[in-house]
N, CA, C and O atoms as a DFTB+ gen file, in Angstrom:
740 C
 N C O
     1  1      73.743     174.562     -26.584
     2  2      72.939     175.264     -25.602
     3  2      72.423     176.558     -26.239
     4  3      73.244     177.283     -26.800
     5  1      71.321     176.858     -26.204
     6  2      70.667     178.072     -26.689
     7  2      70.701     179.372     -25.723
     8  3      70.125     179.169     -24.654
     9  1      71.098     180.296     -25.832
    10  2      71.873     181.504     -26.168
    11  2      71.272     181.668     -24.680
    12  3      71.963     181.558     -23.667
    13  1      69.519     182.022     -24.690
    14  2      68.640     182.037     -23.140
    15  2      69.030     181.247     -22.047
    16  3      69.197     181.553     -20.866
    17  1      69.182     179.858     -22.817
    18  2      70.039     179.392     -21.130
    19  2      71.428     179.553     -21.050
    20  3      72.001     179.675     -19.967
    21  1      71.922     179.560     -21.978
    22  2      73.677     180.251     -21.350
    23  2      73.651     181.350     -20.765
    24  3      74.451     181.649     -19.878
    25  1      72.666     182.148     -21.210
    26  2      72.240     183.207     -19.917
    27  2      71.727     182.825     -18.573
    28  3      72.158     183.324     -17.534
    29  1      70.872     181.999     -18.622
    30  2      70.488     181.566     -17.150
    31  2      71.466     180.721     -16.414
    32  3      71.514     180.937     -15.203
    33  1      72.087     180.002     -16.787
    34  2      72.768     179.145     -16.538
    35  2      74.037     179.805     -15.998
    36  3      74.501     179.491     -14.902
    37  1      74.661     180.852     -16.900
    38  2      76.188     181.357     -16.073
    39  2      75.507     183.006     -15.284
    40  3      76.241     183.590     -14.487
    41  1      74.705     183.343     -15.475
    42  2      73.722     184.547     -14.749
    43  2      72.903     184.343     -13.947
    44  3      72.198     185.282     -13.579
    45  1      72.698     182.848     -13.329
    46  2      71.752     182.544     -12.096
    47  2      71.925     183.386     -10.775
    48  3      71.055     184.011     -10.168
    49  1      73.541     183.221     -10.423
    50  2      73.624     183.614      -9.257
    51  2      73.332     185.397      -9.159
    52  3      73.074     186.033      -8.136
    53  1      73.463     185.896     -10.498
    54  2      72.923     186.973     -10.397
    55  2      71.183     187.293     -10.209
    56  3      70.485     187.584      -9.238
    57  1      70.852     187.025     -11.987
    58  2      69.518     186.594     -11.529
    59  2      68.739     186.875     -10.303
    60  3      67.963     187.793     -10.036
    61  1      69.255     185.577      -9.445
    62  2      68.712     185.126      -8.097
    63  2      69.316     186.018      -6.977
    64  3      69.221     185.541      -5.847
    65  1      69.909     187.203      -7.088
    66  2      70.505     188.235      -6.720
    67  2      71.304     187.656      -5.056
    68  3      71.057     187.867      -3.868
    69  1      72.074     187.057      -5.625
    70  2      73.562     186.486      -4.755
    71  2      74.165     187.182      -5.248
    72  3      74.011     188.321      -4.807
    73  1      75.122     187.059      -6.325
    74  2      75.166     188.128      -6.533
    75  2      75.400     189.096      -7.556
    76  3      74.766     188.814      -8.573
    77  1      76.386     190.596      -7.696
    78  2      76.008     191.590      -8.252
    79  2      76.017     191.486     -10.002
    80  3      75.132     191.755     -10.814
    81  1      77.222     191.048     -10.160
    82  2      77.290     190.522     -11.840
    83  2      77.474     189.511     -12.345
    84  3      77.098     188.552     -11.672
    85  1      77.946     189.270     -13.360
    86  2      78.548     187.939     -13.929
    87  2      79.384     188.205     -15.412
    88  3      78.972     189.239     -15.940
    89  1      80.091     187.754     -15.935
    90  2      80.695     187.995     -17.265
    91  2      80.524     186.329     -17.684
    92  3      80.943     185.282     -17.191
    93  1      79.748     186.651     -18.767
    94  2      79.617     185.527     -19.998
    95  2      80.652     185.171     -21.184
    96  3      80.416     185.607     -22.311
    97  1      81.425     184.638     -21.021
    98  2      82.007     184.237     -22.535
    99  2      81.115     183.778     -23.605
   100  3      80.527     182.704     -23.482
   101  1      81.003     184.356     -24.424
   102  2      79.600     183.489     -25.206
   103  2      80.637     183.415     -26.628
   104  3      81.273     184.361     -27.091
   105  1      80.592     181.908     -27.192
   106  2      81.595     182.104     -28.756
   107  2      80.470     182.869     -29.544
   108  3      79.241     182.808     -29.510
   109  1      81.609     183.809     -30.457
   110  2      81.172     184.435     -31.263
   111  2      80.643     183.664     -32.460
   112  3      79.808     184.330     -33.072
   113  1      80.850     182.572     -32.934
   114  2      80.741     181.451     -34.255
   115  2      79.172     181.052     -33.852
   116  3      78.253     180.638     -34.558
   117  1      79.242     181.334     -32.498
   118  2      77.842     180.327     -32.041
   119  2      76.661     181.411     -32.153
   120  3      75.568     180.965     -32.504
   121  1      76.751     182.607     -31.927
   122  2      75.483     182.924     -31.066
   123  2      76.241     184.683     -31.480
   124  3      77.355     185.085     -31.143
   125  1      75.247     185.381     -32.238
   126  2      75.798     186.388     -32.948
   127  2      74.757     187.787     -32.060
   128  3      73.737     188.346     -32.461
   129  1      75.471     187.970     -30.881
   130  2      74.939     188.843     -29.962
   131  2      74.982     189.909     -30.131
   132  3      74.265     190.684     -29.499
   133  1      75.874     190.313     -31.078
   134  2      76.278     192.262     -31.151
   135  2      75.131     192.734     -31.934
   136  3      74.893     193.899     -32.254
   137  1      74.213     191.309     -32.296
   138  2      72.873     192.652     -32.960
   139  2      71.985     193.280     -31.783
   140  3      71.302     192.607     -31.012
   141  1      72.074     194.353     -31.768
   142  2      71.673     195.155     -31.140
   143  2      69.890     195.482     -30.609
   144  3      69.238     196.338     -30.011
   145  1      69.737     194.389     -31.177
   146  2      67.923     194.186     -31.273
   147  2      68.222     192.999     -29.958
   148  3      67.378     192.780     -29.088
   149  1      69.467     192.360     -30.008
   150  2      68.651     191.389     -29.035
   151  2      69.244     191.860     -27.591
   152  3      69.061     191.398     -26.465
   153  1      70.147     193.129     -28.129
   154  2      70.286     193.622     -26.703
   155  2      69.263     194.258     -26.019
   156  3      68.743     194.031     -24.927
   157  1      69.056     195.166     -26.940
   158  2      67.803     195.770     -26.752
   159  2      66.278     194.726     -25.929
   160  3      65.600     195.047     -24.953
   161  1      66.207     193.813     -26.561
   162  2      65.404     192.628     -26.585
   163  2      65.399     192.455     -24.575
   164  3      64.422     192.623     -23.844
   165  1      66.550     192.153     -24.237
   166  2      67.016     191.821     -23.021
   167  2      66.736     192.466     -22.348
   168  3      65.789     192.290     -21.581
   169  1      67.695     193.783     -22.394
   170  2      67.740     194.982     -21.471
   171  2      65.899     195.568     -21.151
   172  3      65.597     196.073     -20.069
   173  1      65.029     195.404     -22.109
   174  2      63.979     195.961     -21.845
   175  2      63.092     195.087     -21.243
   176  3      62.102     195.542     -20.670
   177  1      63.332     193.738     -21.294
   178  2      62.535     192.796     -20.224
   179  2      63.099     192.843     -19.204
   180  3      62.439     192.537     -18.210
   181  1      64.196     193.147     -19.065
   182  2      64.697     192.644     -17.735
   183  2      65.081     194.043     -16.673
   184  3      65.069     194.023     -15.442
   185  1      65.407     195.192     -17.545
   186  2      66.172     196.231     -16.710
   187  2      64.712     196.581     -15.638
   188  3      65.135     196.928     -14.535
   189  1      63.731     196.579     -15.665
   190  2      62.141     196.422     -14.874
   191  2      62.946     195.732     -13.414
   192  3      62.693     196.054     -12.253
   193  1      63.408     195.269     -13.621
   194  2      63.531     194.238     -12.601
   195  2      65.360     194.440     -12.044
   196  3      65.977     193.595     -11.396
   197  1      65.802     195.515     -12.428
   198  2      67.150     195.886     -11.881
   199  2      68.476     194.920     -12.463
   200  3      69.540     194.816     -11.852
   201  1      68.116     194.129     -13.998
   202  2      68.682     193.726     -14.212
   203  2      69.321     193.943     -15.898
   204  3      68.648     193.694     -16.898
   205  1      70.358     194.315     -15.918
   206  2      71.283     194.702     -17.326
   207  2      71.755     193.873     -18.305
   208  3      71.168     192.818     -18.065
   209  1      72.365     193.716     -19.141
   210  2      73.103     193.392     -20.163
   211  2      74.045     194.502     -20.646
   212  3      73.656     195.638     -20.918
   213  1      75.257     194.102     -20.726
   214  2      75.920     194.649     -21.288
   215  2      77.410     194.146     -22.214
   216  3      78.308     193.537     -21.632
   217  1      77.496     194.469     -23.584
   218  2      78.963     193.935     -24.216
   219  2      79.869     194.998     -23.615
   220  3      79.789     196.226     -23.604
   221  1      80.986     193.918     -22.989
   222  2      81.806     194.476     -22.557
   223  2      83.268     194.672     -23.372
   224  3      84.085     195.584     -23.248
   225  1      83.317     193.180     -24.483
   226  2      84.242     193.437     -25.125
   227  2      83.668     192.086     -25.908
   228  3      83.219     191.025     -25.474
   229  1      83.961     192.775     -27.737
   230  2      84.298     191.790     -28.255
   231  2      85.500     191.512     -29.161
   232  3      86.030     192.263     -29.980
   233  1      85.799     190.276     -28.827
   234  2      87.404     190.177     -29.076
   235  2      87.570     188.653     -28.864
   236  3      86.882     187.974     -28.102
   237  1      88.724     188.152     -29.757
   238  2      89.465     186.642     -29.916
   239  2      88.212     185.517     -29.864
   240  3      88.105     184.621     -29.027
   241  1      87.139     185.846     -31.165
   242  2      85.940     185.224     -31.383
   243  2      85.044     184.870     -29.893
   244  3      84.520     183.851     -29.443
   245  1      85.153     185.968     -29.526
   246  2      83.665     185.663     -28.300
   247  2      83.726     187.090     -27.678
   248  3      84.620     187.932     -27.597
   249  1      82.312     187.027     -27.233
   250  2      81.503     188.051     -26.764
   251  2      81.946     187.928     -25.195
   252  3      81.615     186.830     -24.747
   253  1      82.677     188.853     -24.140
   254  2      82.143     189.106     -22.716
   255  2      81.193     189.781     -22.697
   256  3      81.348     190.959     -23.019
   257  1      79.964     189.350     -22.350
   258  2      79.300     189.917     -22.005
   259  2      78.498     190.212     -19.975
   260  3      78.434     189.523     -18.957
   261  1      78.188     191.221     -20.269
   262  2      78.241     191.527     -18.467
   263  2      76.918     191.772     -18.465
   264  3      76.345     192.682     -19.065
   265  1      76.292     190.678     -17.563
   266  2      74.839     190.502     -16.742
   267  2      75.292     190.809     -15.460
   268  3      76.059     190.131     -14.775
   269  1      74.422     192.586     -14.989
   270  2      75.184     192.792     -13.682
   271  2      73.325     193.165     -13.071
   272  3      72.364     193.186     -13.840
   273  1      73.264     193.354     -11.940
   274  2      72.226     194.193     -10.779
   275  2      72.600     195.564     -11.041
   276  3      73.539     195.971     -10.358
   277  1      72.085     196.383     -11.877
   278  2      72.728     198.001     -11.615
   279  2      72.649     198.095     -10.155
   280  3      73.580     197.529      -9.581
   281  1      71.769     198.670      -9.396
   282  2      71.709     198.876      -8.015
   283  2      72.626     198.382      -7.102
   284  3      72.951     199.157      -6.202
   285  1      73.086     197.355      -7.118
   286  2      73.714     196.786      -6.465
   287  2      74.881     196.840      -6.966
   288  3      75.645     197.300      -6.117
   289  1      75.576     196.524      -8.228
   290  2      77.167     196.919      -8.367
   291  2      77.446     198.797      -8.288
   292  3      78.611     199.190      -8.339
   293  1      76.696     199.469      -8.208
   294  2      76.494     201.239      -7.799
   295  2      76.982     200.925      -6.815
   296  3      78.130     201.321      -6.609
   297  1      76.211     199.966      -5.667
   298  2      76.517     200.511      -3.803
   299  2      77.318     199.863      -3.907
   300  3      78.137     200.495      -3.239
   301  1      78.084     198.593      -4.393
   302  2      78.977     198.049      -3.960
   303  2      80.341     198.919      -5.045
   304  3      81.473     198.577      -4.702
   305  1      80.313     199.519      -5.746
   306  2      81.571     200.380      -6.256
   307  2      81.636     201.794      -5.239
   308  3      82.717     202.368      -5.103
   309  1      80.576     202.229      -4.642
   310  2      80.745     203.216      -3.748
   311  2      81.109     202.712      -2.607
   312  3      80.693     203.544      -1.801
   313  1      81.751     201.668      -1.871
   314  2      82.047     201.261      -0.755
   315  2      83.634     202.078      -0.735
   316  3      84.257     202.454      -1.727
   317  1      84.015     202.201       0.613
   318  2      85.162     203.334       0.388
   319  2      86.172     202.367      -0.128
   320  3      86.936     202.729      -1.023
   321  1      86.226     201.337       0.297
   322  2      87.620     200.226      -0.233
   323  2      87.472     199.784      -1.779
   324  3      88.478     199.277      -2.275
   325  1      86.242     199.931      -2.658
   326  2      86.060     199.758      -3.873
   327  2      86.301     201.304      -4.357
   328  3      87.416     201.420      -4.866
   329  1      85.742     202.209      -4.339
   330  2      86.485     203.790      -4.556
   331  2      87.239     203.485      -4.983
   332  3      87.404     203.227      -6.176
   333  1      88.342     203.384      -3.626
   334  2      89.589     203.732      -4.072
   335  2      90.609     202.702      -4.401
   336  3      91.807     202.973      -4.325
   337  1      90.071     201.236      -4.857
   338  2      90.536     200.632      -5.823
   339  2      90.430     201.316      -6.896
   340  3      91.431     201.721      -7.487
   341  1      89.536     201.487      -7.201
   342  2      89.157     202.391      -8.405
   343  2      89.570     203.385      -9.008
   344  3      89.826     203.505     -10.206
   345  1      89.655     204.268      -8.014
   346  2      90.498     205.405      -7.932
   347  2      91.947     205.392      -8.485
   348  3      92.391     206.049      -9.427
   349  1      92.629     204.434      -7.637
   350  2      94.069     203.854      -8.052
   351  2      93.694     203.378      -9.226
   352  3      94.072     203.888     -10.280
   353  1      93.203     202.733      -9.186
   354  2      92.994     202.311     -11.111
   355  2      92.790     202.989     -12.134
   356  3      92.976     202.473     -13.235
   357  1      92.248     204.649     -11.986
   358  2      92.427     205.361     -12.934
   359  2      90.876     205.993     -13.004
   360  3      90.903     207.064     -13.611
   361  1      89.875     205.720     -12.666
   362  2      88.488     205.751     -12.513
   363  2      88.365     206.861     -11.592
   364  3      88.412     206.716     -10.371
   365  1      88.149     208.391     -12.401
   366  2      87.636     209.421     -11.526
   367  2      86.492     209.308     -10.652
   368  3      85.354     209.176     -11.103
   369  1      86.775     209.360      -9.310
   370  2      85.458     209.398      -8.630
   371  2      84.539     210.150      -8.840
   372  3      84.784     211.252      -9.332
   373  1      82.759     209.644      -8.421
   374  2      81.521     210.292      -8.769
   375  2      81.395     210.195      -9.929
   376  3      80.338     210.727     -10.269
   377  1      82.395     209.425     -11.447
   378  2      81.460     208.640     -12.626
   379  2      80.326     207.712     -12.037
   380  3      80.144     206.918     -11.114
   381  1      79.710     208.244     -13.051
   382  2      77.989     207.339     -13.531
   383  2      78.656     205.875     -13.874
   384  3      79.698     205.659     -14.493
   385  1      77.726     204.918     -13.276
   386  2      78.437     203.297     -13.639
   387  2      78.396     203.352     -15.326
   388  3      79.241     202.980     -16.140
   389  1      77.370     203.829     -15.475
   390  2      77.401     203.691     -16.906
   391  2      78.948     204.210     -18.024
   392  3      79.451     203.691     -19.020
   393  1      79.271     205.433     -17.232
   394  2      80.280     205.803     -18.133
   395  2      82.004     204.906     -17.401
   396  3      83.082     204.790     -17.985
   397  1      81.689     204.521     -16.246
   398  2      82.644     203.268     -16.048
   399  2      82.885     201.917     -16.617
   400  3      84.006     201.408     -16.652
   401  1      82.051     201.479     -16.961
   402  2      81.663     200.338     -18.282
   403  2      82.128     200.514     -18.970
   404  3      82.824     199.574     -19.355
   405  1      82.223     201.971     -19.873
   406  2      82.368     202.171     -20.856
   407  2      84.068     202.372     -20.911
   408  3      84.687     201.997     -21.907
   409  1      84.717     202.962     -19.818
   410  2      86.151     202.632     -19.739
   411  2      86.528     201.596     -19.356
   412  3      87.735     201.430     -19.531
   413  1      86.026     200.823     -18.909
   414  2      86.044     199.072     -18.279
   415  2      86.357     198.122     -20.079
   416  3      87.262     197.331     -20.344
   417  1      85.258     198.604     -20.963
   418  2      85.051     197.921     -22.126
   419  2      86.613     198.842     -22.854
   420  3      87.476     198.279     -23.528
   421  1      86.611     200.177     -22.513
   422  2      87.594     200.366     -23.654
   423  2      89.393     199.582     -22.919
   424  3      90.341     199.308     -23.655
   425  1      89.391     199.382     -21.307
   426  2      90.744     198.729     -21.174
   427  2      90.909     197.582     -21.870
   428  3      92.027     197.298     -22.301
   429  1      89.741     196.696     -22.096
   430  2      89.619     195.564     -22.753
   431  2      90.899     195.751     -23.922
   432  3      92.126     195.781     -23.832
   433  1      89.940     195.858     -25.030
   434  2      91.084     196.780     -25.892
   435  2      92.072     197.218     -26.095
   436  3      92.674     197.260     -27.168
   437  1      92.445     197.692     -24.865
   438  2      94.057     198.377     -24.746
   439  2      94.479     197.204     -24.455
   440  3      95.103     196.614     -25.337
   441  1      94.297     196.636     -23.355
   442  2      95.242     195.581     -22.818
   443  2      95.240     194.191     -23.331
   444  3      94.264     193.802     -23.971
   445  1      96.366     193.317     -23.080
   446  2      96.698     192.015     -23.378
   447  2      95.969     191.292     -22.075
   448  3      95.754     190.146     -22.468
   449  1      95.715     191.354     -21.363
   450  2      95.490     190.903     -20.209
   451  2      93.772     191.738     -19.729
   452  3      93.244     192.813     -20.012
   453  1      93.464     190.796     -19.068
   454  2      91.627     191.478     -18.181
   455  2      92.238     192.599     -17.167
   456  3      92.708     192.122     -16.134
   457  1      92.281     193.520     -17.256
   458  2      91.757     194.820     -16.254
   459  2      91.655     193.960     -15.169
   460  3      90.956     192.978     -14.919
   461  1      92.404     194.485     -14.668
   462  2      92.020     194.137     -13.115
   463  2      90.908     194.167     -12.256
   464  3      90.222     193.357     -11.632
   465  1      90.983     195.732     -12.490
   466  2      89.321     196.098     -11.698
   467  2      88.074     195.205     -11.926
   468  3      87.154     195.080     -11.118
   469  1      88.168     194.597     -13.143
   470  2      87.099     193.838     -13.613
   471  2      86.814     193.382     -11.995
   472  3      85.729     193.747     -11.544
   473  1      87.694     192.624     -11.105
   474  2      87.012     192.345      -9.871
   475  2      85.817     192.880      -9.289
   476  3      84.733     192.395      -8.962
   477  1      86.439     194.267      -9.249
   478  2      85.473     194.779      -8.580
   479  2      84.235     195.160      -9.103
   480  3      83.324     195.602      -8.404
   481  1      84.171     194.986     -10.422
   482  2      82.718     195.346     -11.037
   483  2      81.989     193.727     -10.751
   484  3      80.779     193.881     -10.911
   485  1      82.249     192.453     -10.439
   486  2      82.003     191.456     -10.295
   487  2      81.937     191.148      -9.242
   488  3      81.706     189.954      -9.048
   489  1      82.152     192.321      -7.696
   490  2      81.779     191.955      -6.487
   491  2      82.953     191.557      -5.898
   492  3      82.874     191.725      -4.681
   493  1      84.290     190.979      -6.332
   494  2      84.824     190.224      -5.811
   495  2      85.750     191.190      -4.667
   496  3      86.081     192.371      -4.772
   497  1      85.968     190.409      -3.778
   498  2      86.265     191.221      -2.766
   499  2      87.901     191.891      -3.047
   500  3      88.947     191.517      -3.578
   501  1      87.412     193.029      -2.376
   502  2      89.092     194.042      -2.693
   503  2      90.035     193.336      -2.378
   504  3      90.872     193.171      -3.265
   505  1      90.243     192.762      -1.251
   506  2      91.350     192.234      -1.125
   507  2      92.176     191.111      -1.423
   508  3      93.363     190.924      -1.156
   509  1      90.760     189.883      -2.449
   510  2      91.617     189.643      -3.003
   511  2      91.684     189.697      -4.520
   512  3      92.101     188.813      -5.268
   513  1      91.161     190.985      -4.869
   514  2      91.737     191.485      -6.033
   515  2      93.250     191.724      -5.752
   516  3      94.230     191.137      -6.209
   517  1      93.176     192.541      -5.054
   518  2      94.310     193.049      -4.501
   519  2      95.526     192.083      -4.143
   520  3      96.673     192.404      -3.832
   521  1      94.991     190.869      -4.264
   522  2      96.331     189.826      -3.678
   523  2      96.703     189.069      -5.095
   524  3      97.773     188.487      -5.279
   525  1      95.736     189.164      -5.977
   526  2      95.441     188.852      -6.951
   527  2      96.887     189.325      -7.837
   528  3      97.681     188.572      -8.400
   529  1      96.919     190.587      -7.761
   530  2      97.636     191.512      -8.609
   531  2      99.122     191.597      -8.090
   532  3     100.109     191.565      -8.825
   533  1      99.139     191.712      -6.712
   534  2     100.321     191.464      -5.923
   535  2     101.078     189.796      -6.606
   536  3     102.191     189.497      -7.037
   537  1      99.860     189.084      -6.410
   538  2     101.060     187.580      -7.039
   539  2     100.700     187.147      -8.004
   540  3     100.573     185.928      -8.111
   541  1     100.399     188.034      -9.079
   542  2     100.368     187.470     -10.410
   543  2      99.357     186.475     -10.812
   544  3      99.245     186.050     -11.962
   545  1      98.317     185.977      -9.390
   546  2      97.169     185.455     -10.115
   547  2      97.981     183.821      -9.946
   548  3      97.571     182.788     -10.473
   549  1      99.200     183.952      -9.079
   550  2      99.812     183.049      -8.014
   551  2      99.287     182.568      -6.685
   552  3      98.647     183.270      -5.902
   553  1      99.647     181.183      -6.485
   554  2      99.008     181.522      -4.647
   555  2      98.028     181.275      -4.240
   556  3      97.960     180.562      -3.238
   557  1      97.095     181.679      -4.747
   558  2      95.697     181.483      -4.208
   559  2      95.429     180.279      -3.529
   560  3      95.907     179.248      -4.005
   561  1      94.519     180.203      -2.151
   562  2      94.419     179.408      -1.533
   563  2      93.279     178.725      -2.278
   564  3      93.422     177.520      -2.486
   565  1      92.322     179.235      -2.651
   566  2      91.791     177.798      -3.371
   567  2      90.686     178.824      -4.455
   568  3      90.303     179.911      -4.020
   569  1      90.219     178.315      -5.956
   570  2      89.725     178.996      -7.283
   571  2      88.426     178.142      -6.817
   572  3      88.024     177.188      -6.151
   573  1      87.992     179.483      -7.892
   574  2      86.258     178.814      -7.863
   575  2      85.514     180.218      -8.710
   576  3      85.800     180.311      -9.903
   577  1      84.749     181.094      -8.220
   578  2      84.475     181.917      -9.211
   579  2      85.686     182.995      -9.195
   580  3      85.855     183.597     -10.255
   581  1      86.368     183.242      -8.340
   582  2      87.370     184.137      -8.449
   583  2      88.627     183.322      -7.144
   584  3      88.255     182.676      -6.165
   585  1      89.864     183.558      -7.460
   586  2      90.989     182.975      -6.768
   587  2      90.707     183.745      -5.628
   588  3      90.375     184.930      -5.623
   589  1      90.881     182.886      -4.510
   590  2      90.912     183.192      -3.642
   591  2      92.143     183.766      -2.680
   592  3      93.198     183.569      -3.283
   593  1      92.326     184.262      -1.684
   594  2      93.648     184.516      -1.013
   595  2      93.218     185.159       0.597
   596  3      93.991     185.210       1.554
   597  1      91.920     185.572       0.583
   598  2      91.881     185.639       2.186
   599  2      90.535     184.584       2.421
   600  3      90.539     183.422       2.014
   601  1      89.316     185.258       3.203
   602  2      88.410     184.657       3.927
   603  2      88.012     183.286       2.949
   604  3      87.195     183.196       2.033
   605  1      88.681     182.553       3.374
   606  2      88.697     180.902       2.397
   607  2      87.097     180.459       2.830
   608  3      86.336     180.072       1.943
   609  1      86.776     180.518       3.834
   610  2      85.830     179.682       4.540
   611  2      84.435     179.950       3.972
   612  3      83.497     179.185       3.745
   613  1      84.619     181.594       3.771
   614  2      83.309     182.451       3.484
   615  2      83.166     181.761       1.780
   616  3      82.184     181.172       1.328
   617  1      84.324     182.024       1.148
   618  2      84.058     182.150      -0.407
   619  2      83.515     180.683      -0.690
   620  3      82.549     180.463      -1.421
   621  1      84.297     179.638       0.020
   622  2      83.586     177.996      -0.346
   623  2      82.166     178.162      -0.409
   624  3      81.398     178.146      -1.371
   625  1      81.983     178.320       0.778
   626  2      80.310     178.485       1.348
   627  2      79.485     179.489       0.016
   628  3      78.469     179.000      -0.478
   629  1      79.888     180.613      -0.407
   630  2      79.710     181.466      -1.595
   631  2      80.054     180.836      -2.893
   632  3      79.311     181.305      -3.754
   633  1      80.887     179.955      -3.389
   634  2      80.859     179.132      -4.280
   635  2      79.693     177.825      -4.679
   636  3      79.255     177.482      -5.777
   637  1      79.395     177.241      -3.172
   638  2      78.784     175.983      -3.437
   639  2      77.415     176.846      -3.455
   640  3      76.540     176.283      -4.113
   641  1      76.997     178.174      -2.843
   642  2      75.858     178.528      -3.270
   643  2      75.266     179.120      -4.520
   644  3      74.071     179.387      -4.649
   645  1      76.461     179.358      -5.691
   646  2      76.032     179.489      -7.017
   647  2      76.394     178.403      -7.607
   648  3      76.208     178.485      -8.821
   649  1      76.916     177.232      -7.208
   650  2      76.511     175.974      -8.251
   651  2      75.157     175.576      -7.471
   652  3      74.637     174.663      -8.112
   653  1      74.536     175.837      -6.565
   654  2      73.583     174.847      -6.326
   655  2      72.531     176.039      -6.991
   656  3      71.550     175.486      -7.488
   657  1      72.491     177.541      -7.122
   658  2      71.464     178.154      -7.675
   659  2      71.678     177.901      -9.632
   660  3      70.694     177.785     -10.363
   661  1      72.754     177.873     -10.023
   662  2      72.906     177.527     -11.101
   663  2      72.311     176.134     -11.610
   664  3      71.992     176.161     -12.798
   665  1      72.137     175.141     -11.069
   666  2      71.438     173.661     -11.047
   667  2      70.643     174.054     -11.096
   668  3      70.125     174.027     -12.212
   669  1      70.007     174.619     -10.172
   670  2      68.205     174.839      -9.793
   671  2      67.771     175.740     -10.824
   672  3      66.593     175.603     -11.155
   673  1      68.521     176.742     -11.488
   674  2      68.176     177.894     -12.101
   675  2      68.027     176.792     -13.950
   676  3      67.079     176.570     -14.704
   677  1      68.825     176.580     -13.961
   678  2      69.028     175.483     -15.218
   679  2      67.568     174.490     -15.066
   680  3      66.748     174.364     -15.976
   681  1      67.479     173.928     -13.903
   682  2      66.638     173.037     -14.165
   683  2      65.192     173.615     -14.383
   684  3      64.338     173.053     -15.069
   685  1      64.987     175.035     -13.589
   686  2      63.534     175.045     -13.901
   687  2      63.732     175.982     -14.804
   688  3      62.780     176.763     -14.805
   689  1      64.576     176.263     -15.602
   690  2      64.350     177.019     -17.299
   691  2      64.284     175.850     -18.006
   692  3      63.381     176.105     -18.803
   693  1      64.699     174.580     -18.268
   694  2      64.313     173.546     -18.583
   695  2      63.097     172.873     -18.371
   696  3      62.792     171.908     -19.073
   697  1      62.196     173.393     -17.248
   698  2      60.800     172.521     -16.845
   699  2      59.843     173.791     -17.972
   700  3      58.687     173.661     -18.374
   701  1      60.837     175.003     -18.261
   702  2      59.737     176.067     -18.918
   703  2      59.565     177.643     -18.127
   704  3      58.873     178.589     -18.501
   705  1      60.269     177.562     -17.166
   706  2      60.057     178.863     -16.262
   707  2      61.273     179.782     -17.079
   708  3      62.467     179.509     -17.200
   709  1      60.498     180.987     -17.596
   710  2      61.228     181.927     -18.904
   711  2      62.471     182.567     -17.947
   712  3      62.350     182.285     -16.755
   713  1      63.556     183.325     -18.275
   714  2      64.317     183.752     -18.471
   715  2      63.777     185.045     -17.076
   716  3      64.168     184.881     -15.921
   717  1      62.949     186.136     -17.434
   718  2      61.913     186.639     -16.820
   719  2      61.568     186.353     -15.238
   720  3      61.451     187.155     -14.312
   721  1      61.448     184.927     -15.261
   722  2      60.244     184.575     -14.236
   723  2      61.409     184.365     -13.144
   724  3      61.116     184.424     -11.949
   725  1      62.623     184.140     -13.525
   726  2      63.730     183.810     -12.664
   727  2      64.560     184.747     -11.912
   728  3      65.384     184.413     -11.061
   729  1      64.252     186.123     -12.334
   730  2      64.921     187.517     -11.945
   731  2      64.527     187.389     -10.593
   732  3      63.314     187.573     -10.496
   733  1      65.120     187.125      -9.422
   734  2      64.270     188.104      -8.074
   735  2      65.212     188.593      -7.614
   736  3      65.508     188.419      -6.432
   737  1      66.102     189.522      -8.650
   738  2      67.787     190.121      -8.231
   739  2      66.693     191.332      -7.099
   740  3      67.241     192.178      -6.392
C-alpha cells in the first residue's frame, strides 16, 4: 500500500471530520517518513483545511504518526473532564497543543507502555480512558477503535461509522479523488 493511502485509509474518519485524530503505525522498513520534506509536503496541503501531521514517536521500527483536526482536538482537550485528565497526568494547564505533543512524543520515550493520555488526544472518551487504566486495559465490554467500558451502544454505532467512511474513503482514493479532495474535517 502506498504511503497516501495508508494515510487515507487509517485517517478517513478524521479526514471526513468524525473524528478528531488518528495515530498511524506506519513500518519504518516500508515507508521512510522522518524526511522532513514530506512532512512538510503534508502539513502544507492540508493544514489550509484544519488538518495536521505529526511524528509522534519513532521507535521499535515504525513511525506513530498523528493525523489530528487542530481545532477540534484544542476544544475537545479544553473540555473540563479532559483538563483535568490532563492535569492529573502532568500537563500544565493553558499549554499550546502544540507544546503538548511535544510532551505526549517525549512520554513515548520514557515509557515502556503508550501514555495513557494518548486517549484523550484521540477523542476517546474520559471515562473510558479512565476505566481503561483502572483495569489494566481488562474488562472492556467490547474493542474496536478504543476498548470500551461505558456507553457500549454509542461507540458500536461510532465504530461501524469509521469502517464504513474508511471503505468509502479508500474506494474513492482508488477511483483517483487525491488525498486533498477528501479533507471536509
Amino acid at each position: 500500500m502506498r504511503l497516501e493511502q495508508l494515510l487515507v485509509y487509517h485517517g478517513a474518519p478524521t479526514l471526513a471530520g468524525l473524528k478528531i485524530a488518528n495515530l498511524i503505525s506506519i513500518p519504518e522498513k516500508e515507508y521512510n517518513i522522518v524526511n522532513d520534506t514530506l512532512l512538510i509536503k503534508y502539513n502544507s496541503l492540508c493544514n489550509s483545511k484544519g488538518i495536521y501531521f505529526q511524528i509522534l514517536c519513532s521507535c521499535k521500527n515504525r513511525y506513530l504518526l498523528y493525523v489530528y483536526n487542530k481545532e477540534k482536538v484544542e476544544r475537545y482537550i479544553k473540555k473540563p473532564e479532559s483538563k483535568h485528565f490532563l492535569s492529573d497526568a502532568g500537563y500544565e494547564p493553558g499549554l499550546r497543543l502544540e507544546t503538548q505533543l511535544i510532551i505526549l512524543s517525549a512520554r513515548f520515550k520514557q515509557k515502556k507502555e503508550f501514555p495513557h493520555e494518548l486517549g484523550i488526544f484521540l477523542g476517546y472518551p474520559v471515562a473510558d480512558v479512565k476505566k481503561f487504566i483502572q483495569f489494566g486495559g481488562n474488562q472492556a465490554k467490547i474493542c474496536g477503535e478504543w476498548k470500551v467500558y461505558t456507553n457500549v451502544n454509542a461507540a458500536t454505532e461510532t465504530f461501524r461509522q469509521y469502517s464504513c467512511c474508511r471503505q468509502d474513503y479508500l474506494h474513492r482514493y482508488n477511483l483517483g479523488y487525491s488525498l486533498l479532495s477528501l479533507i471536509v474535517a
